[in-house]
DSSP file (Angstrom, degrees, kcal/mol; ACC not computed):
  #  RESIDUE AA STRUCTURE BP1 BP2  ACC     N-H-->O    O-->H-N    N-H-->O    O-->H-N    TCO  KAPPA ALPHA  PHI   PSI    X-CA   Y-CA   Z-CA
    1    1 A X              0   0    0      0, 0.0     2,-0.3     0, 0.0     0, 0.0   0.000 360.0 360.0 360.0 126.2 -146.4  103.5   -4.5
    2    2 A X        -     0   0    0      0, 0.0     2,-0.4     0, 0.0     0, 0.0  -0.816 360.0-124.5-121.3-177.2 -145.8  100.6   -6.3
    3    3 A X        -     0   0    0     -2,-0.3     2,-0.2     1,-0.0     0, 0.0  -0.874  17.1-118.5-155.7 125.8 -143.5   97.3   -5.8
    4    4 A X        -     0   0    0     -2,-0.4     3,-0.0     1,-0.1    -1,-0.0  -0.447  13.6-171.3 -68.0 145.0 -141.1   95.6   -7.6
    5    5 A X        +     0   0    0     -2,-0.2     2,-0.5     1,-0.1    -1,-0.1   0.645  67.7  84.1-105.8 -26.2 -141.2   92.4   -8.7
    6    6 A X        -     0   0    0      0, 0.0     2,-0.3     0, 0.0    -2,-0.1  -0.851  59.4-168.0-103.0  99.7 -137.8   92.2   -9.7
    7    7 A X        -     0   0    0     -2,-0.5     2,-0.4    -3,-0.0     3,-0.1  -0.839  25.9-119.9-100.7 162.5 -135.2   91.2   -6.9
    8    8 A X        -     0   0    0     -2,-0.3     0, 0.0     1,-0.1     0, 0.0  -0.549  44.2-106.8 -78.0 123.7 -131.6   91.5   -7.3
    9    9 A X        -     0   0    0     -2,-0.4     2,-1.0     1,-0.1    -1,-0.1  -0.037  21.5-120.1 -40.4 147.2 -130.0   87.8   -6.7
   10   10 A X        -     0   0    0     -3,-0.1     2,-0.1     1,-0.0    -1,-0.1  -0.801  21.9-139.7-128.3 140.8 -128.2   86.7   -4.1
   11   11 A X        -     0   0    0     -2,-1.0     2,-0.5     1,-0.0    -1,-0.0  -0.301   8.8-153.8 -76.2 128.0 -124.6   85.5   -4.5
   12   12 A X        -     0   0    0     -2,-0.1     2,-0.2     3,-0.0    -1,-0.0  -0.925  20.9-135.9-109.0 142.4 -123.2   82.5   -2.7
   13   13 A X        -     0   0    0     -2,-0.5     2,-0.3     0, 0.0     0, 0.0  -0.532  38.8-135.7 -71.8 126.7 -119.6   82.3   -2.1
   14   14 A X        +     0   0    0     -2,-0.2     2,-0.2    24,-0.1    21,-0.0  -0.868  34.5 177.4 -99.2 157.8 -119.5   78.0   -3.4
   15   15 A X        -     0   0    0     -2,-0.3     3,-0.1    29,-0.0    27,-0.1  -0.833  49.7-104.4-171.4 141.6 -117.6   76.5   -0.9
   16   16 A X  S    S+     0   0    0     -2,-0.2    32,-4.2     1,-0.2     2,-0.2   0.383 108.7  58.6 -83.7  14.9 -116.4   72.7   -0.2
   17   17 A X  E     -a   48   0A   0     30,-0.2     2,-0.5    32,-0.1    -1,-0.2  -0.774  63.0-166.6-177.9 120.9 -119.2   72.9    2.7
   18   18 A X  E     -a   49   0A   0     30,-1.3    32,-1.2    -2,-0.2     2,-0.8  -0.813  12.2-154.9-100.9  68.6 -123.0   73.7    2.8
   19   19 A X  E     -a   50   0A   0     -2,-0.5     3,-0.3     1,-0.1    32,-0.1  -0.592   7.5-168.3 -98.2 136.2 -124.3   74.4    6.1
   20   20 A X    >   +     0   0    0     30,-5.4     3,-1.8    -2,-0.8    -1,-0.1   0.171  49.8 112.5-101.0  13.8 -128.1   73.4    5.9
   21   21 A X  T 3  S+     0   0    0     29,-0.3    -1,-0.3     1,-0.2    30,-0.1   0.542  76.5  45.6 -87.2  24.4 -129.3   75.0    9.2
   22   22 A X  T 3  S+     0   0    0     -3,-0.3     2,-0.2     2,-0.1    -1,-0.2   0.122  97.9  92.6-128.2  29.7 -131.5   77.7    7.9
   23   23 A X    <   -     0   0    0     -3,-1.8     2,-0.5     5,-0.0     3,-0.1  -0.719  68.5-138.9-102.7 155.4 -133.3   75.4    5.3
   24   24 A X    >   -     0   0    0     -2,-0.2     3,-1.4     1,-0.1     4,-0.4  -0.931  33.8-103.7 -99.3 138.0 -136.3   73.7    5.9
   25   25 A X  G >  S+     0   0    0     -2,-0.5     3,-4.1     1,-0.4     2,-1.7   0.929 119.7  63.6 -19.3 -67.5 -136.3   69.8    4.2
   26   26 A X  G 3  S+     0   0    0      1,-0.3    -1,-0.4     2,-0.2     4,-0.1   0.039  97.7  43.6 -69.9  33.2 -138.4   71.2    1.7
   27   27 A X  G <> S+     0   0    0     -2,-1.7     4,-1.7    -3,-1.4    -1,-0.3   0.378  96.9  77.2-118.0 -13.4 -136.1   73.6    0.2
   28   28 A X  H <> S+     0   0    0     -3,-4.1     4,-0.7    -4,-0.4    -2,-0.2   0.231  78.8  73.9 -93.2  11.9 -133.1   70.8    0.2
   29   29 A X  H >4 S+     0   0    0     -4,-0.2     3,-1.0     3,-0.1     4,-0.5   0.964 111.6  29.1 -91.4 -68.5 -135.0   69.0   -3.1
   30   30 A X  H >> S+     0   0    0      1,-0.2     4,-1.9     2,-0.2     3,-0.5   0.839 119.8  55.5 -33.1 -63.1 -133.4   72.5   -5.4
   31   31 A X  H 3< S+     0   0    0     -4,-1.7    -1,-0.2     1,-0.2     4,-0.2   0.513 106.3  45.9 -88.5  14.1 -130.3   73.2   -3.3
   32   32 A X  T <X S+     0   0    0     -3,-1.0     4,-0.7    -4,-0.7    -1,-0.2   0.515 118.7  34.8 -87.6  -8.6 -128.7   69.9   -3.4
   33   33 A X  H <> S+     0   0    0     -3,-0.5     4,-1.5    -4,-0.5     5,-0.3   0.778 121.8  52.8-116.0 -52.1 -128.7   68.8   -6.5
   34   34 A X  H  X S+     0   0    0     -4,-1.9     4,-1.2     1,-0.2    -3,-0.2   0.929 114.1  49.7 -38.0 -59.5 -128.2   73.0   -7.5
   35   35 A X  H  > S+     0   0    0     -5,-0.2     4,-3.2     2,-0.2    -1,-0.2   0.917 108.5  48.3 -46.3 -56.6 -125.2   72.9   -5.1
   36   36 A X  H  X S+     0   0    0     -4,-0.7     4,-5.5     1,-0.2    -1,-0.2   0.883 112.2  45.0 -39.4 -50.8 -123.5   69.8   -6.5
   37   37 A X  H  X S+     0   0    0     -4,-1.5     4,-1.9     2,-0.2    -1,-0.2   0.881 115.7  48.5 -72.7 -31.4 -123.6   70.7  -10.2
   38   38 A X  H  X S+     0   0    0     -4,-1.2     4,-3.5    -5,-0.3     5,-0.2   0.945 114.1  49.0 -85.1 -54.8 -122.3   74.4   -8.9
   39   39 A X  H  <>S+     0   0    0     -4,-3.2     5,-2.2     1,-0.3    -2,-0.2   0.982 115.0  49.2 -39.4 -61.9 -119.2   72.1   -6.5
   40   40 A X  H ><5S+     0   0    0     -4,-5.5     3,-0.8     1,-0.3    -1,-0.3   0.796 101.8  56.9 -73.3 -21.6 -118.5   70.3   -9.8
   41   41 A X  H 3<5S+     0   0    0     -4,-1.9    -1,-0.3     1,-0.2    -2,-0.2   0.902 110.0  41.0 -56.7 -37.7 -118.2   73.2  -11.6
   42   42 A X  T 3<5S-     0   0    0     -4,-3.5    -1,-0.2    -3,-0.2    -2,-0.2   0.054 120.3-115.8 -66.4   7.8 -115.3   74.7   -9.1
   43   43 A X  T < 5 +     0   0    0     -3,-0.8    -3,-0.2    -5,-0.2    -4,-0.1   0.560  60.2 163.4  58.9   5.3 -114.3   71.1   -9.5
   44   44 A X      < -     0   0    0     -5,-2.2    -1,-0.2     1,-0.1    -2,-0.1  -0.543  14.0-176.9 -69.2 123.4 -114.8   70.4   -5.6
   45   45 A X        +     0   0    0     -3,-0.1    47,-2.7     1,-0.1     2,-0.3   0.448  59.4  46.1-123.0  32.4 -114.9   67.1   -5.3
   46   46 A X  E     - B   0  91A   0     45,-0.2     2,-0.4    -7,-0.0    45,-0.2  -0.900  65.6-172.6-136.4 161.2 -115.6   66.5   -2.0
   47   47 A X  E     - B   0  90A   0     43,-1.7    43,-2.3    -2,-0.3     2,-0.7  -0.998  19.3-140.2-164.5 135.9 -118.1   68.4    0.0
   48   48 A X  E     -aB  17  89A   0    -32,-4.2   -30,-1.3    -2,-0.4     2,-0.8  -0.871  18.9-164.3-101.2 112.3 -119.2   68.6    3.9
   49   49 A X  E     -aB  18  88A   0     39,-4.1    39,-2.7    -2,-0.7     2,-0.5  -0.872   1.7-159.4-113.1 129.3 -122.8   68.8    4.1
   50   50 A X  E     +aB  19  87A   0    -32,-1.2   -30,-5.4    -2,-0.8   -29,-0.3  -0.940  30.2 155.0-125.3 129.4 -124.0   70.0    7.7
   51   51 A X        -     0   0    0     35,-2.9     8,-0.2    -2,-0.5    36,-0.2   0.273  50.7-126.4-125.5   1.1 -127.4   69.0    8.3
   52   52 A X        -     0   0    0     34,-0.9    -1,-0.2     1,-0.1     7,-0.1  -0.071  26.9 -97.0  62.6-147.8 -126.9   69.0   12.6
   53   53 A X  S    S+     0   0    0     -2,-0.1    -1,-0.1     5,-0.1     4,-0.1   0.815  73.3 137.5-128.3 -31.2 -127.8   66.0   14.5
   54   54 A X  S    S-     0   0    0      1,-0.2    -2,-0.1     2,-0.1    -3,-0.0   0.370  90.8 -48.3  20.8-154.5 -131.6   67.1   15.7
   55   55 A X  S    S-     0   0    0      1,-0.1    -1,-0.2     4,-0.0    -3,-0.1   0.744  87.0 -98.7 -97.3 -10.9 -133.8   64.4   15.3
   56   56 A X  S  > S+     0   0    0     -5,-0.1     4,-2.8     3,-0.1     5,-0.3   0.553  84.9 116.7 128.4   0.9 -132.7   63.4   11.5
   57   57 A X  H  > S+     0   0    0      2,-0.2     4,-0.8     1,-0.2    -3,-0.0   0.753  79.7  47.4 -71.0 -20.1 -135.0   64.7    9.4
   58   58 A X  H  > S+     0   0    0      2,-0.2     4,-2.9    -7,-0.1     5,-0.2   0.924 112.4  52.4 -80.1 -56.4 -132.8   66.9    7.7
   59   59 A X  H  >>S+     0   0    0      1,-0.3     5,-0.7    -8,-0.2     4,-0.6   0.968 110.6  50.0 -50.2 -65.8 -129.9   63.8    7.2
   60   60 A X  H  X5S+     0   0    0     -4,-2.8     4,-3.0     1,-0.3    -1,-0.3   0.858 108.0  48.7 -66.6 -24.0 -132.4   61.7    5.8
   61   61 A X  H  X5S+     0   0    0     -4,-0.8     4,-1.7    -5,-0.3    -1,-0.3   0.980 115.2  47.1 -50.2 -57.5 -133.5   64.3    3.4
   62   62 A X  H  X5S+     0   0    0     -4,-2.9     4,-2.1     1,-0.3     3,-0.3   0.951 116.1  50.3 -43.4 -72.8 -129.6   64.8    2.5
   63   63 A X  H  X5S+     0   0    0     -4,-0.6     4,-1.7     1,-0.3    -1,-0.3   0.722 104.5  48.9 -10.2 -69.3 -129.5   61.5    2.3
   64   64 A X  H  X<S+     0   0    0     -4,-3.0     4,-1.2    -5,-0.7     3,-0.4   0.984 116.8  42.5 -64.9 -55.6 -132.2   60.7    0.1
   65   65 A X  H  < S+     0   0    0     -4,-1.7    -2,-0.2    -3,-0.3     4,-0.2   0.796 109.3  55.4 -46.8 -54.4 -131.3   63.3   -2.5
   66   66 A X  H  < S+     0   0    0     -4,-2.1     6,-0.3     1,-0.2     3,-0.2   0.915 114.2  53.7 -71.2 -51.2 -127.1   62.4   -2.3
   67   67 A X  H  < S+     0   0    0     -4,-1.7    -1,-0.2    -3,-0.4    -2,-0.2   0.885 108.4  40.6 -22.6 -67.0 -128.8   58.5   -3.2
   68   68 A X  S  < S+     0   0    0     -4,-1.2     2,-0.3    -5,-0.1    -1,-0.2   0.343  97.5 103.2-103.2   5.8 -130.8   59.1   -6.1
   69   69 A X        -     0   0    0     -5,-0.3     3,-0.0    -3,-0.2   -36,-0.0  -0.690  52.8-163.1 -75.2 151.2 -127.9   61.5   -7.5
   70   70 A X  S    S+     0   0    0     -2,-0.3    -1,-0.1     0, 0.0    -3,-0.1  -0.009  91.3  58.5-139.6   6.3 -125.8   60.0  -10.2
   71   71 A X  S    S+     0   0    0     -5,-0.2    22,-1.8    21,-0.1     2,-0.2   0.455  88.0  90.8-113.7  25.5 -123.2   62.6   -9.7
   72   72 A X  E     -C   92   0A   0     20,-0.3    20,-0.2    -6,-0.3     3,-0.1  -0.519  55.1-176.1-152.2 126.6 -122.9   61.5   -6.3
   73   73 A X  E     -     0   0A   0     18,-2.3     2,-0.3     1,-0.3    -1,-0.2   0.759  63.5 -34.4 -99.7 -76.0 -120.1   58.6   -5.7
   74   74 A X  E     -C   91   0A   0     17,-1.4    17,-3.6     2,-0.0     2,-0.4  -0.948  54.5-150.3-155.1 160.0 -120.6   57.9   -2.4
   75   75 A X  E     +C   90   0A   0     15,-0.3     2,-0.3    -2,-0.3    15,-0.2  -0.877  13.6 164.1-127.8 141.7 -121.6   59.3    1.3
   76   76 A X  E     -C   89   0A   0     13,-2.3    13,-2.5    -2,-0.4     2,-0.1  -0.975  39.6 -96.2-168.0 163.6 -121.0   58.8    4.6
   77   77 A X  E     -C   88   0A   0     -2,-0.3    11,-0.3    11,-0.3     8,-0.1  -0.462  55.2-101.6 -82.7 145.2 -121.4   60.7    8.2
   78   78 A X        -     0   0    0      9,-2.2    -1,-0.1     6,-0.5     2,-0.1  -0.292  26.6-105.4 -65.0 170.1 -118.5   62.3    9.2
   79   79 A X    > > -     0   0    0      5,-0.1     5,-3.3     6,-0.1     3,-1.3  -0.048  46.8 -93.9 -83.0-174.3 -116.0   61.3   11.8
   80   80 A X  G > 5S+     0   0    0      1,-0.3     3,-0.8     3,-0.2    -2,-0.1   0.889 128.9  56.5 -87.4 -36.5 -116.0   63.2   15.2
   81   81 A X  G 3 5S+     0   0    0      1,-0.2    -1,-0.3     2,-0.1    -3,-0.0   0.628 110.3  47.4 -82.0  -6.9 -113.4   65.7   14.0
   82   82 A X  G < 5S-     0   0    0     -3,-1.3    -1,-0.2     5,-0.1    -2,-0.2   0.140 133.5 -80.0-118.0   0.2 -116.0   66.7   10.8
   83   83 A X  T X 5 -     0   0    0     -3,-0.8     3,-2.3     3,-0.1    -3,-0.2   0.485  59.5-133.2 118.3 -12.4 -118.9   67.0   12.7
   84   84 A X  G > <S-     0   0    0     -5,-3.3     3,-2.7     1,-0.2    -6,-0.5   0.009  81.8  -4.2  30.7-144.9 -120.0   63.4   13.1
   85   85 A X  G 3  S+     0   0    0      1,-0.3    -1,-0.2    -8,-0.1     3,-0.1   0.502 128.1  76.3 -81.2  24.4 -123.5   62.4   12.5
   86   86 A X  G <  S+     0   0    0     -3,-2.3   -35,-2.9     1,-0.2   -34,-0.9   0.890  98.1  41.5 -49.8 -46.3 -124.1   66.3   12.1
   87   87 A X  E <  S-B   50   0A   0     -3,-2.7    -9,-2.2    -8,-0.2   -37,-0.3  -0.960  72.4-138.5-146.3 149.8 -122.8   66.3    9.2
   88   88 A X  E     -BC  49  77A   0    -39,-2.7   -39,-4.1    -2,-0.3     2,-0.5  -0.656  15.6-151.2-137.1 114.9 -122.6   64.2    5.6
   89   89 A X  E     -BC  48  76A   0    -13,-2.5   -13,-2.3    -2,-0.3     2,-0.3  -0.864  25.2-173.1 -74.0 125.7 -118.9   63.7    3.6
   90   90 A X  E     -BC  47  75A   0    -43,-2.3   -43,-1.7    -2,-0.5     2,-0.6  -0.969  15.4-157.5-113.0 127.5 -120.0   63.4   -0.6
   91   91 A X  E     -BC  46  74A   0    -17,-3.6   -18,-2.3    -2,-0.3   -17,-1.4  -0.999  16.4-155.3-112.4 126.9 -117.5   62.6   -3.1
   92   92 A X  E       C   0  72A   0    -47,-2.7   -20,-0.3    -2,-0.6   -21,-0.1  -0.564 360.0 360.0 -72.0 142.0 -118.7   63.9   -6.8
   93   93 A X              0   0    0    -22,-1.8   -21,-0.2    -2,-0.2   -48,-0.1   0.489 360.0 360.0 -91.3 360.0 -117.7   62.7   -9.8
């Protein structure tokens, strides 16, 4: 028997909001900066990233990344109806 090497992609619906709870930190260096560029293609320019409120290691990751972005305007935690400090508000440029 032999094995494929070749899997089929898999399609994500893109969406004005990215929820990060079945990532590890270390996957979020490829699928924020991958996400954004994908947002600004659909022209979304505002985007809910839910990263949950745990102990923060996932927000500072978001964080750090959304920072050192230059297509990245600004950030801030949501308000209590948006998830509060679950979850990250971005406006793209």
């Amino acid at each position: 028997m032999t094995e494929s090497a070749d899997q089929d992609p898999v399609e994500f619906v893109i969406s004005p909001e990215l929820d990060l709870h079945t990532f590890r930190p270390s996957d979020l260096g490829e699928l924020i900066p991958d996400y954004i560029g994908l947002c600004l293609e659909k022209e979304l320019t505002r985007v809910r990233i839910i990263h949950g409120k745990g102990i923060g290691t996932l927000r500072e990751t978001v964080h750090a990344l959304l920072k050192k972005n230059p297509r990245v305007e600004r950030y801030q935690l949501a308000d209590q109806t948006e998830g509060g400090w679950g979850a990250t508000i971005a406006w793209l440029k």
